[in-house]
N, C-alpha and C positions, 0 to 999 in steps of 0.2 A: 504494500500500500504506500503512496507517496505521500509524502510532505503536508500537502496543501491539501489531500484526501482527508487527512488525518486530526490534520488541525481543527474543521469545524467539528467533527464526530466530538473531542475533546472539549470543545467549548459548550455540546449540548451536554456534558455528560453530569454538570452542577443541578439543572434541571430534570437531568430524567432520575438521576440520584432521589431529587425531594422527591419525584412522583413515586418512584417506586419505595420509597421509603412510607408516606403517605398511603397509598393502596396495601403495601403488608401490613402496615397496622392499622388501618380501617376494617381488614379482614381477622387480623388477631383479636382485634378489640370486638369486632362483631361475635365472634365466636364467644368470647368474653361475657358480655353485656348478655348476650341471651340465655347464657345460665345462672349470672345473677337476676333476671327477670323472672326467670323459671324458679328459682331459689325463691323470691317472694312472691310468686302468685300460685305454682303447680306443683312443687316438688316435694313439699309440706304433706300434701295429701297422697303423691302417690306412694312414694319412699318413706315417709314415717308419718303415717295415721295413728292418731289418736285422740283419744276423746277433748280434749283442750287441744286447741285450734295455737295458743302460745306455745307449747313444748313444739309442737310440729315445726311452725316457724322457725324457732329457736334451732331446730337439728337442720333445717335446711340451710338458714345461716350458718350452721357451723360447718356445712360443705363446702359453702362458699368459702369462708373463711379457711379451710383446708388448701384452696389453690395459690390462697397469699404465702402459706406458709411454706409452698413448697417452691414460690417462686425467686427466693436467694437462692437457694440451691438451683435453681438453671440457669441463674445471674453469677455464678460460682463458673460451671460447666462453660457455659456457652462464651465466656467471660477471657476464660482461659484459651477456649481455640480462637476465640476470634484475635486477642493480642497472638498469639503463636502461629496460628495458619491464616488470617484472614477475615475480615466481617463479611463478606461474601457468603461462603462456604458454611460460615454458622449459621446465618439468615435462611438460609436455603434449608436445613434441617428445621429450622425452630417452626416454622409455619407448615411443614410437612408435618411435624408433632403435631401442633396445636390443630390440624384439619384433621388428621385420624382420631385426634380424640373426641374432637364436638360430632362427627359425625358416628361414632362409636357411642354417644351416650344418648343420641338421637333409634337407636336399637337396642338400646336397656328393655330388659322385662321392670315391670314394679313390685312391687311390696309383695301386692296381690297375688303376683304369678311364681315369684320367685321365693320369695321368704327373703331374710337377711342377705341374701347374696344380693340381692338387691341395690341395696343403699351402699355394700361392699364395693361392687365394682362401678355404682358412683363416683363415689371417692377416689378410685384410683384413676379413674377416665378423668376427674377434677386434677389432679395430683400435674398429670400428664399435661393439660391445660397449663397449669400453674409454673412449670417447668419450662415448657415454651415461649409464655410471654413474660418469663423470667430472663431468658436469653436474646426474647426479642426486640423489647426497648433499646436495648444498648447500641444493639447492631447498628439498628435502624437510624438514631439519633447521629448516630459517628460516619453512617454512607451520606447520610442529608450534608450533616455541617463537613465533613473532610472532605469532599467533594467541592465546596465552595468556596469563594475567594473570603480569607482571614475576617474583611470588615462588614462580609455579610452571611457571616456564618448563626448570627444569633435570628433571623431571619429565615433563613433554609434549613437550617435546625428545628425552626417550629412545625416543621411541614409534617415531621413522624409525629408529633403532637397534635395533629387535625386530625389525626384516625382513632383517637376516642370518640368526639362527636360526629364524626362520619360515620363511625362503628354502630355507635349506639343510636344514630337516626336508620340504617338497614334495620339495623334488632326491635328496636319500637315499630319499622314498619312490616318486620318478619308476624312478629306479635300481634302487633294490630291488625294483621290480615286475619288470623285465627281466631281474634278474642268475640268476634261475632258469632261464635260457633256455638250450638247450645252446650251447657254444662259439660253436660254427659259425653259429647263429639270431642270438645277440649281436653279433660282428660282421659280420654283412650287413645286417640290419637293425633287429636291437631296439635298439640305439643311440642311431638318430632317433627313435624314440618322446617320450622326454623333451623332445628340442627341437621337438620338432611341436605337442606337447603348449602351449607360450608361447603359440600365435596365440590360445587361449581364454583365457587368464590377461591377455593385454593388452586383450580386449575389455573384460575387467572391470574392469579398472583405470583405464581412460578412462572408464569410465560412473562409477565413486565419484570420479575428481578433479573430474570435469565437476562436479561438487556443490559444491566449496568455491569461497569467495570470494577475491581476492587478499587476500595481508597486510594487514593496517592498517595496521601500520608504517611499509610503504612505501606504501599509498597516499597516507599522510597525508605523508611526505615530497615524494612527487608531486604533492600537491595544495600545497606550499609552493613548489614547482621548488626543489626542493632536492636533484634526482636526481644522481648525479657522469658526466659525460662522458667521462671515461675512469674511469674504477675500479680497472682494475688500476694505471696508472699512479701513481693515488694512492697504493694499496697498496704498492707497490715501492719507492715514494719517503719515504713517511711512515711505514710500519710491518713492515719487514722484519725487523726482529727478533722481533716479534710474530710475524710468518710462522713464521721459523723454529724456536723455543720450540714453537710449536704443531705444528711436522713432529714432531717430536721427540718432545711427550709423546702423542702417537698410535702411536709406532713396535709398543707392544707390542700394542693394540686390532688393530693392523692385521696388523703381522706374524705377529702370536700367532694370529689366525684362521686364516692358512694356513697353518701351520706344521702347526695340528694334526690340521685338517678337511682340507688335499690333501696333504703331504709325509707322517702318518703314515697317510696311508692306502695310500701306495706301499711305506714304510718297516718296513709290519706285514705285507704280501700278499708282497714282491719280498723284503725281508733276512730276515725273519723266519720268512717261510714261510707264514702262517697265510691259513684260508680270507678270499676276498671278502667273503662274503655275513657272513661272522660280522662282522668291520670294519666294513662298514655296520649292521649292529645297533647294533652297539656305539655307534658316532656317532649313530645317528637317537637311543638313548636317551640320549645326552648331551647333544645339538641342545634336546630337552627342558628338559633342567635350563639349561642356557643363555637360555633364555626368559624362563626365570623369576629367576632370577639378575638379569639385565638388569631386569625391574622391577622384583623387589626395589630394586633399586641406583638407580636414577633416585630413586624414593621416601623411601631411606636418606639418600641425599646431600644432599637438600633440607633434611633436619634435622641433618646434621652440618658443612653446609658442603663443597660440590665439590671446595675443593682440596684438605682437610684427606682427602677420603675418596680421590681422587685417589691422593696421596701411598703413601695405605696399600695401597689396590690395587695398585700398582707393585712396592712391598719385598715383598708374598708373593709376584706374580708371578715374581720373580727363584730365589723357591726352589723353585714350584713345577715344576718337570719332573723334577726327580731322584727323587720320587717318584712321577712319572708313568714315567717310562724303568723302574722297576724293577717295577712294576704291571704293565705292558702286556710287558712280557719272560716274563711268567708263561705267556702265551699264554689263560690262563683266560678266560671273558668279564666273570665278576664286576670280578673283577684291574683289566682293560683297563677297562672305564665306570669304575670307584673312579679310575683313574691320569690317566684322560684329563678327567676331569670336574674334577681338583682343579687343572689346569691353567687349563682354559677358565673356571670359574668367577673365579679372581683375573684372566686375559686379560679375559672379557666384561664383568665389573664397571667394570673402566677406560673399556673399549668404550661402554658404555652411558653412562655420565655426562660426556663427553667431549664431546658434541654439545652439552648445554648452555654448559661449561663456555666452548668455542669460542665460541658465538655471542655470549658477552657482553663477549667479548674486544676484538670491534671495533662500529661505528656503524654505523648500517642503512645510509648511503648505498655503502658501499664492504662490507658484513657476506658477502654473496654469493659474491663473488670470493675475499677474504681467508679464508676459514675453506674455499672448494673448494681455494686453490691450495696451501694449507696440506695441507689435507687429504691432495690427488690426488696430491701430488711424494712425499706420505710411502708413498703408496701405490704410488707406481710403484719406489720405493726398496727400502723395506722387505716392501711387499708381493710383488712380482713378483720379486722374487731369492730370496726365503727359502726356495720349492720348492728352486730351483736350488745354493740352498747347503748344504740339508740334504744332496741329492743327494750333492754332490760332497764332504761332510764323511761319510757313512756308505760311499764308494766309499772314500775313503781312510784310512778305520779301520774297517776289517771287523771286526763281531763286536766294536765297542766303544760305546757310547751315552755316554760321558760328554762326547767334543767337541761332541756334538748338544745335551746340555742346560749345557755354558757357552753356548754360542752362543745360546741362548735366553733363559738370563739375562743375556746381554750387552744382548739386545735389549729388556729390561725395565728395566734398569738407565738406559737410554739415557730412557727414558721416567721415570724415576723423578729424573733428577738437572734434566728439562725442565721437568717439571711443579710443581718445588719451585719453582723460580726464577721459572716464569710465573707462579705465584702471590703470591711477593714483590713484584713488578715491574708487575703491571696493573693499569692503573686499569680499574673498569666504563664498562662501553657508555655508561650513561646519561649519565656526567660528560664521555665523550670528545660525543657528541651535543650537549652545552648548548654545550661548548665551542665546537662544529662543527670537532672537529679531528679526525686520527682518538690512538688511544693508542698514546704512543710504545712 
């Protein structure tokens, strides 16, 4: 191939990086969202029936919560080849996982047919899930930003961060196509439709990664032997506060997504009363603004400075729910998208610019590992508990919403006192790179 063949190929490869970065995790996160969907509206009854409609809940959340916790552990795995062999190469496994497993729990027997083996190989089809978009964010985040030019990396970085609400506006419309089903139709088998529905979503998704090239970054690391032998080691050893700063100022991007997208959507149909189908409206129109909010916000931050934008997303986050809790109390549908949108909007703003902000945190040779493990512990923390704690925070104040929205500002707050400090305290990527160390 010649010269001048090769040059534009190269110049699209910044963009088709975001796109295909973008579409696998629109399809991870799809697979995602429709089992915690399924988790608080169907899974309760098929896999653990019982006479109190709370304990059911509560085991179905803790299925969910089983995929947070398996997912450092595939931010460990996937963490590791991708610094040593490549983010390519892992990318391409993680999203083969994550479609064999959603479309494998999509042919679960239930309770009913099966007995315990049941909710058994749930669990491990969860696990499997959990594993995959363990190792997926990372990939994803590092082919978007290392692909792009240094001063617009916090920008094309954001791009694997639109496939949560991409994700979750397919899954709401996966779901809302079924929820019109009568009872009985629902749960026997309109259910599997949504997870049946993955095995055509990951063919596509393998045919756009197949298109991109590896990082530069790290090839050109590769092409110095400059790759780390152990990586996490490194990490654990030279940059553990780093870690932890970064668990930290993720707590609200992460927890703030479940909190509002699976916990109220049990919290508005089970306390409240209010229909399914209108809930899901309501989300899929907010899933929308969400979208957009996140690009806004990649784009903002690049001219105001990440952490400085950082900061501010975090201080409305914390006030945002008290007027989401008294919106969505109205039961109106206007009410609920107004209430629920002024949440997610300060939530996914963080969300979005968070991915850059990470990746310049540490050195391409160990960047992999450091920004999933970061990530994945924040996610099996704050993410996979926060169903669980809204649960057991609205079972033991009936008919009160204000413990639901401290707790939520607690969990912005957490992220708002991280991300000051990480910002104090980091050096860039590139300095810790010349140095060949990684940043303390």
């Amino acid at each position: 191939m010649s010269t001048s063949a090769a040059l534009p190929q190269t110049a699209r490869q910044p963009a088709r990086a975001s796109l295909a970065a973008f579409v696998g995790t629109t399809i991870e996160w799809y697979d995602f969202y429709i089992y915690a969907t399924a988790s608080a509206l169907i899974f309760g009854k098929l896999f653990f029936p019982s006479n109190e409609p709370f304990y059911s809940t509560l085991a179905s959340f803790g299925t969910f919560a089983v995929g947070f916790f398996a997912r450092p552990f595939g931010g460990l795995v996937f963490g590791h080849l991708g610094d040593r062999i490549g983010r390519k190469k892992a990318l391409v496994a993680t999203l083969s996982i994550m479609g064999a497993g959603t479309v494998g729990i999509g042919f679960l027997p239930t309770y009913a047919n099966a007995g315990a083996l049941a909710p058994a190989l749930l669990v491990l089809l969860r696990v499997a899930q959990g594993i995959a978009i363990g190792g997926e964010w990372g990939g994803a985040v590092l082919m978007a930003g290392e692909h792009a030019p240094r001063e617009r990396r916090t920008f094309f970085a954001s791009f694997a961060q639109l496939g949560s609400p991409a994700g979750l506006i397919l899954a709401l419309l996966a779901f809302r196509s079924v929820a019109h089903l009568d009872h009985d139709a629902l749960l026997a088998w309109g259910w599997r439709l949504p997870f049946l529905a993955s095995a055509v979503l990951l063919v596509v998704g393998l045919l756009i990664r197949s298109g991109v090239r590896e990082s530069p970054e790290f090839e050109a690391l590769k092409a110095q032997r400059r790759t780390a032998s152990m990586p996490i080691v490194e990490v654990l050893r030279d940059a553990w506060r780093g870690v932890l700063l970064c668990l930290g100022a993720n707590v609200i991007g992460v927890a703030g997504a479940w909190f509002v997208n699976t916990f109220m959507l049990n919290y508005t149909t089970q306390t409240l009363g209010l229909d399914r189908a209108l809930i899901l409206d309501c989300l899929f129109v907010v899933a929308f603004i969400q979208l957009f909010t996140q690009l806004a916000s990649g784009w903002f931050a690049e001219r105001v400075g990440s952490g400085r934008f950082l900061v501010a997303a975090a201080g409305l986050a914390m006030l945002s729910p008290y007027p989401m809790f008294v919106l969505v109390s109205t039961g109106r549908p206007v009410a609920i998208v107004v209430g629920i949108a002024v949440a997610v909007m300060c939530m996914s703003s963080s969300y979005a610019v968070m991915a850059g902000f990470m990746t310049n945190a540490f050195p391409v040779r160990v960047r992999y590992s450091a920004i999933s493990i970061s990530y994945q512990c924040c996610a099996a923390l704050a993410g996979g508990l926060t169903p669980l704690a809204g649960t057991l925070l609205a079972h033991d104040f009936p008919g009160q919403w204000w413990p639901l929205a401290l707790f939520y500002s607690a969990l912005a707050g957490t992220s708002l006192v991280c991300i000051a400090v990480l910002q104090r305290r980091r050096p860039s990527a590139a300095q810790a790179d010349m140095a060949g160390a990684l940043p303390e």
